[in-house]
C-alpha positions as CSV (number, residue, x, y, z in Angstrom):
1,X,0.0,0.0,0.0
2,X,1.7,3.4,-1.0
3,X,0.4,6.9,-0.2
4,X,1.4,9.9,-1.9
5,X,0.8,13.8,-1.4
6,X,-1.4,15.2,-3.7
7,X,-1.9,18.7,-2.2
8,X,0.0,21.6,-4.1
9,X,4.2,22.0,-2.3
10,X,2.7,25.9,-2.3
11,X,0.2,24.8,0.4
12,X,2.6,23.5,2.1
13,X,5.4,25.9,2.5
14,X,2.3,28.2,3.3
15,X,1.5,25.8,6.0
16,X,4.8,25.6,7.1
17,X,5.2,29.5,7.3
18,X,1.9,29.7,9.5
19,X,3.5,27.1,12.2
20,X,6.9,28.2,11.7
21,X,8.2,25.4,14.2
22,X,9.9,21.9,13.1
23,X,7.6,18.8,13.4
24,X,4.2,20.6,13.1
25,X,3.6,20.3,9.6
26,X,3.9,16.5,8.4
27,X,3.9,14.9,5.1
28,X,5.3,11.4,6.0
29,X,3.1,8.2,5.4
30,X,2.7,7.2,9.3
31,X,1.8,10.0,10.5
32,X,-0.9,10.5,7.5
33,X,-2.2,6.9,7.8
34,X,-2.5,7.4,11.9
35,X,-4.8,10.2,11.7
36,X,-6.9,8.2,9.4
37,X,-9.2,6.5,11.3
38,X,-10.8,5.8,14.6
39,X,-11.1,3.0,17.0
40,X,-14.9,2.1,15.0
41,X,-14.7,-0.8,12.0
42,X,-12.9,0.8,9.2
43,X,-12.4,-0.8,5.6
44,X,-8.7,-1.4,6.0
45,X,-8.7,-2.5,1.9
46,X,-9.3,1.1,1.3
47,X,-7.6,2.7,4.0
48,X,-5.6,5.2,1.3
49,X,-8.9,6.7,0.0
50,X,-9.3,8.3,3.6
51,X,-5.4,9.8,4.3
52,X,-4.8,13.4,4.7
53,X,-2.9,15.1,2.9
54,X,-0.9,17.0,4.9
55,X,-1.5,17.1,9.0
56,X,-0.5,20.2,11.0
57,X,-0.3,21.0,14.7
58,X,-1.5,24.5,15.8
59,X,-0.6,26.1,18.9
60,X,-2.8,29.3,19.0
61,X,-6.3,30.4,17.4
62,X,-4.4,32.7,15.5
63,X,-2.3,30.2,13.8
64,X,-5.3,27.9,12.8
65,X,-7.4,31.3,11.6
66,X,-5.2,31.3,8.8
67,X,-4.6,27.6,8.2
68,X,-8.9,28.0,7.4
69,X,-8.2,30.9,5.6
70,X,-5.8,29.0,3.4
71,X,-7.5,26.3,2.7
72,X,-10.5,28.5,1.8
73,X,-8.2,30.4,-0.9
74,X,-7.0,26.9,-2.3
75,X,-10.7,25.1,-1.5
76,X,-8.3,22.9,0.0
77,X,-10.6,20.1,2.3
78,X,-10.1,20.9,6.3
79,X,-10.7,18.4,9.4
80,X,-10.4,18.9,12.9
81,X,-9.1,16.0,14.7
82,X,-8.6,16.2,18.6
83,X,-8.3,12.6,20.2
84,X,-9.4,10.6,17.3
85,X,-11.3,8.5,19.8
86,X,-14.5,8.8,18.7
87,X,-16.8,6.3,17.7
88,X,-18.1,7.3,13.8
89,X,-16.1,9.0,11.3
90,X,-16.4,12.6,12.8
91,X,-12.6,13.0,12.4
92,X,-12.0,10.5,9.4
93,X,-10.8,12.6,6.1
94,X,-13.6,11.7,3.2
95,X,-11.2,13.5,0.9
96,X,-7.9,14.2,1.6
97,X,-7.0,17.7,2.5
98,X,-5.3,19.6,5.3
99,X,-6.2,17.6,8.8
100,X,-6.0,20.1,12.1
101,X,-4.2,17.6,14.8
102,X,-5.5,19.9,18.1
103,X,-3.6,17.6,20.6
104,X,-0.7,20.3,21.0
105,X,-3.7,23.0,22.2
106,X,-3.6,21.7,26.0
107,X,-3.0,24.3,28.2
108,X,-4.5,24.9,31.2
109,X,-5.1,29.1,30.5
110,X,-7.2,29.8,34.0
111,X,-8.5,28.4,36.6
112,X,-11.3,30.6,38.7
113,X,-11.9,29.0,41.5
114,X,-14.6,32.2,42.6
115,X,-16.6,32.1,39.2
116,X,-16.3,27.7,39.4
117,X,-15.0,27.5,36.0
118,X,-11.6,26.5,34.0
119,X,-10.5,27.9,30.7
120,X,-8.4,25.6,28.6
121,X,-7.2,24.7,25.1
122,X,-9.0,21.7,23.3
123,X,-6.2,19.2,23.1
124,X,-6.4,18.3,26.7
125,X,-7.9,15.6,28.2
126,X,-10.2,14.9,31.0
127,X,-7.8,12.9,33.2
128,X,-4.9,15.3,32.7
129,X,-7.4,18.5,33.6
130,X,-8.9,16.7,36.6
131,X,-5.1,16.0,38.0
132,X,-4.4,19.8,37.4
133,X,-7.5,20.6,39.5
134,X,-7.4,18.0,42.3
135,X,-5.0,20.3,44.5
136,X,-8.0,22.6,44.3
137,X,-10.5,20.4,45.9
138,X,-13.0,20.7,42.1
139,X,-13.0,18.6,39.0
140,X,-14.4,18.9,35.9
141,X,-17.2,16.2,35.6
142,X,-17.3,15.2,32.2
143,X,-16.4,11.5,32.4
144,X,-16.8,9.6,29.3
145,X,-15.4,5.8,28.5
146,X,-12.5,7.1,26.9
147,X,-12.0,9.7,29.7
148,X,-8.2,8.9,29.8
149,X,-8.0,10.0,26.1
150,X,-10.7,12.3,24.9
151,X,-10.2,15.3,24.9
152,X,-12.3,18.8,25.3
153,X,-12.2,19.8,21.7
154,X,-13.8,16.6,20.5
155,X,-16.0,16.7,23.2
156,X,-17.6,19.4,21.9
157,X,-17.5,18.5,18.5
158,X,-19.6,15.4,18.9
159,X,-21.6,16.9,22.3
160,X,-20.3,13.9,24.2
161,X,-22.1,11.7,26.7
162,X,-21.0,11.5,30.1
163,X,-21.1,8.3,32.6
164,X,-21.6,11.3,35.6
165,X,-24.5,12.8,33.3
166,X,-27.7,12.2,35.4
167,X,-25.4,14.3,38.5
168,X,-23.7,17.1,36.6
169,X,-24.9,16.7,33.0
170,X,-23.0,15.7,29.9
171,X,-20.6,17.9,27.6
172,X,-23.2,20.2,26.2
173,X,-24.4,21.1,30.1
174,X,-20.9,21.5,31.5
175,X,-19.3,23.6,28.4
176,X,-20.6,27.0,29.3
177,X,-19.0,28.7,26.4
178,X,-16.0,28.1,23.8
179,X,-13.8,30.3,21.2
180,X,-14.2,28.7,17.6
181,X,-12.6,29.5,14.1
182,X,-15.8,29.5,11.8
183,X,-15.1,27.9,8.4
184,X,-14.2,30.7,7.0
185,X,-11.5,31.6,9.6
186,X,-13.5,33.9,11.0
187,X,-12.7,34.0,14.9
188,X,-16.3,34.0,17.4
189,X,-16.9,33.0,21.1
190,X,-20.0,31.6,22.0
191,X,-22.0,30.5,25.3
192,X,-25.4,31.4,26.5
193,X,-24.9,35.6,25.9
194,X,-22.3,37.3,25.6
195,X,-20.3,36.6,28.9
196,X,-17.5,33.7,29.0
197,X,-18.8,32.6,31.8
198,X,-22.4,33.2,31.6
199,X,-24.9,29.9,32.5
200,X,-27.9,31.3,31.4
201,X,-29.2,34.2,29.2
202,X,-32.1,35.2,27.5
203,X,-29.8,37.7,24.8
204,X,-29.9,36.5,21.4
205,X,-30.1,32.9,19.8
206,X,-28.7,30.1,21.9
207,X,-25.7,29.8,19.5
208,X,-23.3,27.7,21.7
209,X,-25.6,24.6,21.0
210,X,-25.6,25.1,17.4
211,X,-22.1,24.3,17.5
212,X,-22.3,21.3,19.9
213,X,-22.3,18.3,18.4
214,X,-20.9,20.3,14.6
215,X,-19.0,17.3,13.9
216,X,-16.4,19.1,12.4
217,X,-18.1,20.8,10.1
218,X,-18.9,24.4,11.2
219,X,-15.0,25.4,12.8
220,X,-12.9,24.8,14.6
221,X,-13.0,25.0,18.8
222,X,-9.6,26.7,19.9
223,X,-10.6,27.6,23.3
224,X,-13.1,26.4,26.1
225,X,-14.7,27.4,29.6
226,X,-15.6,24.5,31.3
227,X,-17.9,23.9,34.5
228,X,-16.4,23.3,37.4
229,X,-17.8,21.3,40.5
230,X,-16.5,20.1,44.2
231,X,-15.3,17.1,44.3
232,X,-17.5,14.1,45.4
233,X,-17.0,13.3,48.9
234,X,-17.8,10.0,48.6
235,X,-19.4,7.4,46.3
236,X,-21.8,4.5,46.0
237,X,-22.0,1.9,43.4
238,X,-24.8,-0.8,43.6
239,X,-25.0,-3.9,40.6
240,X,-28.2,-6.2,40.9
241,X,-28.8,-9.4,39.1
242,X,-32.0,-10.7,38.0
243,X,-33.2,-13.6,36.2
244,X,-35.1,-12.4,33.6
245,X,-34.6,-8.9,31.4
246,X,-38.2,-7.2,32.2
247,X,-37.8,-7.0,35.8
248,X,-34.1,-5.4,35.7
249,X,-35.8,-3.1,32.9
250,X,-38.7,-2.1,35.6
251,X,-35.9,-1.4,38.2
252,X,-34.2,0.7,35.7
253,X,-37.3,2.5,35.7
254,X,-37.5,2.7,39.4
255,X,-34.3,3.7,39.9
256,X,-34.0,6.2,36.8
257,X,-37.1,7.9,38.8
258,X,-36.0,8.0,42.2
259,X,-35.5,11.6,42.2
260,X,-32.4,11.4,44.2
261,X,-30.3,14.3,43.6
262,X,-27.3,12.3,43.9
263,X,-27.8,10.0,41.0
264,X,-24.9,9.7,39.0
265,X,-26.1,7.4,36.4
266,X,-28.3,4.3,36.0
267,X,-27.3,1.1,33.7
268,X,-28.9,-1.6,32.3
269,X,-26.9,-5.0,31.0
270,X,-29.3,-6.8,28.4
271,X,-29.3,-11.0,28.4
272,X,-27.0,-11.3,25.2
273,X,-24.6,-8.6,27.0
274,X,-24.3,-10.8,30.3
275,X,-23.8,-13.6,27.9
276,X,-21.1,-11.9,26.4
277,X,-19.3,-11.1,29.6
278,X,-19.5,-14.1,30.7
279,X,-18.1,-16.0,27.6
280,X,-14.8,-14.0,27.7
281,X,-14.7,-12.6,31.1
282,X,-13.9,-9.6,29.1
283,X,-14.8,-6.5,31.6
284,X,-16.9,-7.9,34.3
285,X,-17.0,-10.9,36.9
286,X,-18.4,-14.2,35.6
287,X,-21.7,-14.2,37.0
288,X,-24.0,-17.4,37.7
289,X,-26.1,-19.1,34.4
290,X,-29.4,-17.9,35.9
291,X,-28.3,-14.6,35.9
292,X,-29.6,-12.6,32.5
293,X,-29.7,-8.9,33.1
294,X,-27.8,-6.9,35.4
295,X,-29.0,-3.6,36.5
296,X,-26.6,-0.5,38.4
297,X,-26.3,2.3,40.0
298,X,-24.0,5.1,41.3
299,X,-24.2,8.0,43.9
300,X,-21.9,10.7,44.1
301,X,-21.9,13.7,46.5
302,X,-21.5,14.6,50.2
303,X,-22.3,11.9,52.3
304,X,-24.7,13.5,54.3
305,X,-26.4,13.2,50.5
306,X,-25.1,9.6,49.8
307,X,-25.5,8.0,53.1
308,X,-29.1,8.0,53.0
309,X,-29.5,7.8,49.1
310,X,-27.9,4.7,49.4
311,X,-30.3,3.0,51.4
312,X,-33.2,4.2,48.8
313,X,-31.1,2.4,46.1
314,X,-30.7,-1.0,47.8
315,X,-34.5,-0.8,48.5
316,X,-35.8,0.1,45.2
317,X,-32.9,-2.6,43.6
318,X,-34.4,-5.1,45.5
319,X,-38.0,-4.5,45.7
320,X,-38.4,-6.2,42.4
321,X,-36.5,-9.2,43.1
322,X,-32.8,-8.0,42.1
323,X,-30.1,-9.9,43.8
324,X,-27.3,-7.2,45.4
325,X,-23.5,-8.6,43.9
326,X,-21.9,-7.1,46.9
327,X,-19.8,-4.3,48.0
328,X,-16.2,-5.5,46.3
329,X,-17.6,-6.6,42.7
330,X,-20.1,-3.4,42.4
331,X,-17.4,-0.9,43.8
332,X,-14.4,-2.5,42.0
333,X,-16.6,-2.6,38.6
334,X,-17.9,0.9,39.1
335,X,-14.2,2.3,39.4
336,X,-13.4,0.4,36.4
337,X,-15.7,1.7,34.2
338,X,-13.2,3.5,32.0
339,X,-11.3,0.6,31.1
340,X,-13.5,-1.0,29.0
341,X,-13.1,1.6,26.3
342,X,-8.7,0.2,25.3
343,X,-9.2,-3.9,26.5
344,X,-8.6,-5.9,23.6
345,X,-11.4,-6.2,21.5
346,X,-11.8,-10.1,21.0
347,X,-15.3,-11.9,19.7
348,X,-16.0,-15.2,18.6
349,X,-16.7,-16.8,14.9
350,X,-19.6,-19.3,13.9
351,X,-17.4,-21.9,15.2
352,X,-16.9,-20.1,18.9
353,X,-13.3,-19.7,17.8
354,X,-11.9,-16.5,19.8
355,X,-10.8,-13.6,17.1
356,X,-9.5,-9.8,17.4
357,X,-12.2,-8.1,16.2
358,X,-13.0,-4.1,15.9
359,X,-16.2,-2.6,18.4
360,X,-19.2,-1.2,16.5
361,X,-21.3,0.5,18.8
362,X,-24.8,1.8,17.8
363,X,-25.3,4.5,20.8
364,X,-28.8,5.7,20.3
365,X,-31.4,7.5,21.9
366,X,-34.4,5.6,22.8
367,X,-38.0,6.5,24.6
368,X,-37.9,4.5,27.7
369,X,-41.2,3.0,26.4
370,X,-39.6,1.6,23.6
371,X,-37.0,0.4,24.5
372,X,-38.2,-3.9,24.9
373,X,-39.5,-3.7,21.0
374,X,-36.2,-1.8,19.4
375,X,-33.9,-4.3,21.6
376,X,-36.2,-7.4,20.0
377,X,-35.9,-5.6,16.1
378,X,-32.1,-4.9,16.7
379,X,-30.9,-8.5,17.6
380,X,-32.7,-9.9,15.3
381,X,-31.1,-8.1,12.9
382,X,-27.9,-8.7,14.8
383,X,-28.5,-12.6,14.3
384,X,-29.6,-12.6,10.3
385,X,-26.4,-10.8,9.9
386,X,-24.1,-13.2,11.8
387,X,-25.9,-16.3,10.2
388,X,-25.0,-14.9,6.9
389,X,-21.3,-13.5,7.6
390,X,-18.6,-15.1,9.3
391,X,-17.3,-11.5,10.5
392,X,-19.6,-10.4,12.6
393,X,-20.5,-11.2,16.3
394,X,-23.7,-9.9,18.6
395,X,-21.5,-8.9,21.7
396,X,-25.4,-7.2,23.4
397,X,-26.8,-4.1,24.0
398,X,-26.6,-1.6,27.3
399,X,-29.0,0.9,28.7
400,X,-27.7,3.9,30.5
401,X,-29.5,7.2,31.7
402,X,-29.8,9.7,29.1
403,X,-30.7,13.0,30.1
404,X,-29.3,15.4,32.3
405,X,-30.7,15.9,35.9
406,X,-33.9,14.2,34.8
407,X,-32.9,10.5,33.6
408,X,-36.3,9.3,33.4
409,X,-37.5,9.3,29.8
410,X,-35.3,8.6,26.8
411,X,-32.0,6.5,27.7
412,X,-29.3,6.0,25.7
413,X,-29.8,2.2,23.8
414,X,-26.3,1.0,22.9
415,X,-26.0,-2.3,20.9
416,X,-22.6,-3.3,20.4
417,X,-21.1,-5.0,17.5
418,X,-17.8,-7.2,16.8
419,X,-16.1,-7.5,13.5
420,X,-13.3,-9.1,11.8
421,X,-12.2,-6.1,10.2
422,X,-8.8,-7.9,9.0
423,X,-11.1,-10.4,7.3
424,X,-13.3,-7.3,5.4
425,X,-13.4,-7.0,1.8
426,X,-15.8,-4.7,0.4
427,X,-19.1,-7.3,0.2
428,X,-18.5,-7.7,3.8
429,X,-17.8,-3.9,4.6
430,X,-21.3,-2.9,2.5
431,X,-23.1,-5.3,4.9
432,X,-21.6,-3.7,8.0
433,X,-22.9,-0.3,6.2
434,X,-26.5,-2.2,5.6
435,X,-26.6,-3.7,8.9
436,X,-25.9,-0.1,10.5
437,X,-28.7,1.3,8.5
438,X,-31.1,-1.4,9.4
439,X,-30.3,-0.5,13.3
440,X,-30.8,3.1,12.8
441,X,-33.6,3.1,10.8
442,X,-35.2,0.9,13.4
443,X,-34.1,3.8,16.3
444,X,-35.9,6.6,14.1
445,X,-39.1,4.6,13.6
446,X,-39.4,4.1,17.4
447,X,-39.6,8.0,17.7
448,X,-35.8,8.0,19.0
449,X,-32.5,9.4,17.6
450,X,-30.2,7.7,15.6
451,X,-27.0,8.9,18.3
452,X,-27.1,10.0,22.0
453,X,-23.3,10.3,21.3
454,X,-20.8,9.7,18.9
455,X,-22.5,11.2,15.7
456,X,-24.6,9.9,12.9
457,X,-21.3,10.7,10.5
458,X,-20.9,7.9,8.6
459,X,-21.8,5.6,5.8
460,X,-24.9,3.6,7.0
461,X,-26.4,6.7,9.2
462,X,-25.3,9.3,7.9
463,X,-27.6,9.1,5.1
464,X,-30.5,9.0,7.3
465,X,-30.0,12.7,8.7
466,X,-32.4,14.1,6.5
467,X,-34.7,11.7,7.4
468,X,-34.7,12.0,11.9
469,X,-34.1,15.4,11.1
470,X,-37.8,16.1,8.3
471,X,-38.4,19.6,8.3
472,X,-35.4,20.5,10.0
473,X,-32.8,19.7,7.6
474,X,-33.4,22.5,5.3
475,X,-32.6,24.8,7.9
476,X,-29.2,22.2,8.7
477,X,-28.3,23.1,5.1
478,X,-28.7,26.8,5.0
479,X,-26.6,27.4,8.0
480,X,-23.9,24.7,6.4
481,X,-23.9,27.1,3.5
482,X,-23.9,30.2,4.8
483,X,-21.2,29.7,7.2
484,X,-19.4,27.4,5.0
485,X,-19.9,28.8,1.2
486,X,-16.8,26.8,0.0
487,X,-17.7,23.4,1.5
488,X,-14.2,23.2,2.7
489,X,-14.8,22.3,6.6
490,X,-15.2,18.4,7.2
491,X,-16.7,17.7,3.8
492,X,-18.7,14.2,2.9
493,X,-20.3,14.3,6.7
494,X,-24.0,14.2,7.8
495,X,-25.2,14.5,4.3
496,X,-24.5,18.2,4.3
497,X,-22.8,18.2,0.4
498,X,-26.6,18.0,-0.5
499,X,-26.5,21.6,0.8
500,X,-24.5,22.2,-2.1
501,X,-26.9,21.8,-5.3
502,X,-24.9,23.7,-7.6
503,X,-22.1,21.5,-7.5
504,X,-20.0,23.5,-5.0
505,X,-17.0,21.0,-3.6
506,X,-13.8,21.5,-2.1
């Protein structure tokens, strides 16, 4: 497999001028082929068609202002990549072009410990932030799976889920404003009015959640105020086991609707998950055959708040029947919770053989009333698929509180996915694209959203925006055009080049 440049050497000594330091424009294959994908299934036969062309490394807003403007006065493709651990093809290049590699971004720029908020760049991380802010006695509470390796930047460009959401909200709650290079390399700050650190306001449009969730394809974030809260005193964790999948879901319910303040999240393990787990003892403790669902729950707060809370939770987890794991399994699984995101992906073939495999993860938003008839649909689409290719394997489904402060209705509906992507050619990489569709189409009939998460941004859902968004989209496409008249910013996402009728392509 060979790679070559195809962007202009003009673009690149203009590049290089812009950066002006050694290392932070690259041409060279691995570093190209690196920032090529993400950890989701990828067609590794035509990994070339989705290189870069050139990757640079911005320190300052200034310096990636004109790196926009440039690739504007060339209609030279742009990407914004910060972690590249995201789950769809948010950071993937569809066609070539200059990629923006944040990662060097990461400063730390204020803390304000009267205000309770942090200003940083976007290439830092969450578990690098939180060990800056420790000494302080506050953390910022965004805490997704990848939290060791995510970082703010892409947090906000796919308006992240967080495992702490139901207690301090998810990225879009706990980003109170950000500064962002438009796609024109224009330079705006935005937030709920005018003020950086402003909660709420009732000035103007509500423009910082336009941009949450962009994808990539309105700007650039340089900078970012961030929320921050006192650390949690204490903790509690509580995993139940139950024999059959309806009860855990009721106790879901029960729990999801507790109204304790101190709800950190609520989870809900499905019977082909548990069976999962306990075929590879991949993440979690073998568990006992009769055991088929698994329902949890964590507390965070003072403990004159958790103390009590507690007890509600072991009442409500039982009342139904659940079985309490005990104190070491549910704590020790609880504080692991971030490792499942880099263990080695492993499924099984048709013949139960163990094989590496890649995760697909469908991560959408479901009514909590629909949640027993879109779990039936989606496995059995799961299983046609696996009975007809050798590549994939159903590894379950997860249930896990959805909205912010009020986790009762929607939740997010994860079903995850194993594939031999070493054994993909591409008949078996357009049936991973048709058995994505199938699950998302199945997500928008139910009245639910195709992603809670990660993005509807690539082949198999992204061509279904129009559709979850009706009405809406032709107001999608005349903000993508009017902020981005040169289509240069993330091309070939979210079906947005339809906003482009007369042909206009970078």
């Amino acid at each position: 497999m060979t790679a070559t440049v195809s962007i202009s050497s003009e673009v690149i000594q203009r590049l290089e001028e812009i950066v002006d330091e050694p290392g932070a424009v690259l041409t060279g294959r691995s570093s190209r082929f690196n920032r090529a994908r993400v950890p989701a299934p990828f067609p590794v036969h035509r990994w070339e068609e989705f290189l870069p062309d050139v990757v640079v490394l911005p320190r300052t807003t200034e310096q990636v202002s004109r790196i926009v403007k440039l690739a504007n006065e060339f209609k030279v493709p742009i990407v914004p990549r910060a972690g590249g651990t995201g789950l769809a093809d948010g950071a993937v290049p569809m066609r070539g072009g200059i990629l923006v590699d944040v990662k060097r971004m990461d400063q730390v720029k204020e803390i304000d410990l009267v205000n309770n908020a942090v200003t940083v760049g976007p290439g830092i991380n969450m578990q690098t932030l939180n060990r800056h802010l420790k000494q302080h006695g506050v953390i910022y509470p965004d805490d997704p799976a990848s939290y060791a390796c995510a970082l703010v930047g892409g947090r906000i460009g796919t308006s992240g889920l967080s495992l702490l959401g139901a207690r301090y909200g998810h990225t879009r709650d706990l980003v109170i404003s950000f500064e962002m290079v438009l796609p024109t390399g224009e330079v705006i700050e935005v937030g709920d009015g005018g003020g950086r650190k402003i909660r709420k306001s009732s000035t103007g449009y509500h423009l910082k959640h336009l941009f949450m969730g962009h994808q990539g394809t309105l700007g650039i974030v340089t900078e970012a105020t961030l929320e921050l809260v006192p650390r949690a005193e204490t903790e509690f964790a509580a995993f139940f086991l139950f024999e059959d999948y309806d009860t855990a879901y009721r106790t879901f319910s029960l729990l999801a609707k507790s109204g304790l303040a101190t709800l950190a999240g609520v989870m809900l393990f499905d019977p082909e998950k548990v069976e999962y787990l306990r075929r590879d003892d991949e993440a979690y403790i073998v568990q006992p055959e009769w055991v088929k669902a698994v329902c949890a729950v964590s507390l965070l707060g003072t403990r004159a708040e958790v103390e009590p809370a507690q007890k509600v939770v072991m009442q409500l987890g039982r009342s139904l029947g659940g079985r309490y794991i005990g104190d070491e399994i549910a704590s020790g699984d609880w504080a692991a919770r971030h490792d499942r995101y880099a263990n080695p992906l492993h499924g099984r073939d048709a013949d139960g053989n163990i094989i590496p495999m890649s995760w697909h993860c469908e991560d959408a938003a479901i009514p909590y009333s629909e949640v027993p008839e879109v779990l039936r649909k989606w496995h059995e689409i799961a299983r046609r698929y696996c009975e007809q290719y050798d590549i994939f394997d159903d590894w379950g489904a997860f249930a896990y509180t959805n909205a912010p402060h009020k986790p009762w209705g929607d939740i997010l509906l994860e079903i995850d996915m194993g594939l031999w992507e070493d054994r993909m050619d591409e008949a078996s990489w357009n049936a991973f694209v048709s058995l994505k569709r199938e699950i998302a189409q199945v997500a928008i009939e139910h009245g639910g959203s195709m992603s809670a998460c990660h993005g509807a941004t690539r082949a198999g859902d992204a061509e279904l925006v129009p559709t979850e968004m009706g009405a809406s989209w032709e107001v999608m496409k005349t903000i993508k055009r009017a902020l981005d008249p040169n289509n240069i910013m993330n091309p070939g996402k979210q079906s947005l080049d339809e906003a482009y009728p007369d042909g206009a392509r970078s």
